[in-house]
C-alpha atoms as a printed R data frame, in Angstrom:
   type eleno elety resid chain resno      x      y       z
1  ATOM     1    CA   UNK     A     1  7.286  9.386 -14.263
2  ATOM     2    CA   UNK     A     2  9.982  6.541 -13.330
3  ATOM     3    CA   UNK     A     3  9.733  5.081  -9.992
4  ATOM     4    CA   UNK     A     4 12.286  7.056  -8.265
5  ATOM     5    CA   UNK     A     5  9.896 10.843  -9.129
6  ATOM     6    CA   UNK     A     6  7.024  8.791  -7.409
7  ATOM     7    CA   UNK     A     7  8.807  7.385  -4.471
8  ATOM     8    CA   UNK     A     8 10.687 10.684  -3.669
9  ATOM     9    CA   UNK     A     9  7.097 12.881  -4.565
10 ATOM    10    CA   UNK     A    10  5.842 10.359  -1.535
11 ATOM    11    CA   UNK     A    11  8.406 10.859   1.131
12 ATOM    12    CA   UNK     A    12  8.391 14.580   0.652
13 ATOM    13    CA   UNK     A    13  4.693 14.607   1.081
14 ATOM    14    CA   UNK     A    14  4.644 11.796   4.008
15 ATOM    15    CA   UNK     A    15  7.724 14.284   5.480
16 ATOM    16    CA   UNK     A    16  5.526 17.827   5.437
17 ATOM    17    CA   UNK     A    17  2.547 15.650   7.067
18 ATOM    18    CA   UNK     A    18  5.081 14.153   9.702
19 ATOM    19    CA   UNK     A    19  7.231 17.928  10.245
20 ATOM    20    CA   UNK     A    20  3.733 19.625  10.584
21 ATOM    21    CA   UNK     A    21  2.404 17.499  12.866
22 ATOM    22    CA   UNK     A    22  5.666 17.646  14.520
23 ATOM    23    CA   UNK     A    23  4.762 21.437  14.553
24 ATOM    24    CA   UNK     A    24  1.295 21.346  16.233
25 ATOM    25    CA   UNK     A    25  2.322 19.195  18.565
26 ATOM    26    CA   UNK     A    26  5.015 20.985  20.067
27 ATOM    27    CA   UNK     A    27  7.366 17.879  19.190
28 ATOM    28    CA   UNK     A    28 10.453 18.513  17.451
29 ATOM    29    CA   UNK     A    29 11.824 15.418  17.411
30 ATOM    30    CA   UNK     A    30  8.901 14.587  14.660
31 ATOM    31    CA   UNK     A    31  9.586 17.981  13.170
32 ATOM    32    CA   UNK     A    32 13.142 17.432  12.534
33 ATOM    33    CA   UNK     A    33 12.592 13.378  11.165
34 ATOM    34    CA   UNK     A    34  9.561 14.821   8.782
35 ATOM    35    CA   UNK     A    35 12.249 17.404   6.930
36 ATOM    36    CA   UNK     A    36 15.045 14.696   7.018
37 ATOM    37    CA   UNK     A    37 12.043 12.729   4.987
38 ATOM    38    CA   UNK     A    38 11.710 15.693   2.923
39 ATOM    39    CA   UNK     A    39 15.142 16.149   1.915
40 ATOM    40    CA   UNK     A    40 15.310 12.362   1.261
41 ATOM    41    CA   UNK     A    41 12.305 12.588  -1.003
42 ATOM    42    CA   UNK     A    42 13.420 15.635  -2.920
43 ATOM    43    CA   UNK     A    43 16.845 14.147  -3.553
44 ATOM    44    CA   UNK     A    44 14.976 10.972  -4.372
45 ATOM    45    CA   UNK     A    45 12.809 12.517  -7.397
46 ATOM    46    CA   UNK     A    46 15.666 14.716  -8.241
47 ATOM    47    CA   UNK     A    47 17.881 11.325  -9.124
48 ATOM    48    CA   UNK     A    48 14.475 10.402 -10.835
49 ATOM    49    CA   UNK     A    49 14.485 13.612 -12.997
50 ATOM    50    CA   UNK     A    50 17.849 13.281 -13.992
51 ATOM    51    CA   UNK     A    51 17.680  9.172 -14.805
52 ATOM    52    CA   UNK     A    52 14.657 10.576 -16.930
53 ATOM    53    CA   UNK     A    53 16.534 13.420 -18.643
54 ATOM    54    CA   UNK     A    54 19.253 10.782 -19.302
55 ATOM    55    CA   UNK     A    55 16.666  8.286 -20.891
56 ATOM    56    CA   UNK     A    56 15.739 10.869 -23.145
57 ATOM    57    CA   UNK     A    57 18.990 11.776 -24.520
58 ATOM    58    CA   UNK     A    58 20.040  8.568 -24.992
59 ATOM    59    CA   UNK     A    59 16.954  7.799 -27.088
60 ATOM    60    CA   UNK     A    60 17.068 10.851 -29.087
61 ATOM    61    CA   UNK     A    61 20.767 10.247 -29.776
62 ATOM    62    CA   UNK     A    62 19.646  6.607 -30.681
63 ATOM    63    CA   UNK     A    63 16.894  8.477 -33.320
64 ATOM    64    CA   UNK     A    64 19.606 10.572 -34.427
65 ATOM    65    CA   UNK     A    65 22.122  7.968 -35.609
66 ATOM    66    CA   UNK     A    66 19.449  5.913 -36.945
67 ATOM    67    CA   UNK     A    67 18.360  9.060 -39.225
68 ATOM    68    CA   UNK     A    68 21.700  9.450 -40.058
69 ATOM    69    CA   UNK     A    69 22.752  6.076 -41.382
């Protein structure tokens, strides 16, 4: 996991606690900020899973030419 997958896996989990807490208090001014966190941390690990993805092509077409030559 790069550091983008653990920050985002955070503020989606810190966002659910803060929207559900929101929820049971009858407060949706929390409820609304703890999905905006959840969003932001879901779009956070998603740039994480695709800087991953990209690592790993770019390695495996570094393998690849090496193989080749």
């Amino acid at each position: 996991m790069n550091r983008d997958q653990v920050k985002g896996a955070a503020k989606d989990t810190a966002g659910k606690i803060q929207r559900k807490v929101g929820e049971l208090t009858g407060n949706e001014n929390q409820q609304a900020k703890g999905t905006a966190k959840q969003v932001e941390g879901k779009v956070q690990k998603g740039v994480g899973n695709v800087e991953q993805a990209l690592d790993r092509a770019d390695k495996e077409s570094r393998s690849q030419r090496t193989r080749n030559s």
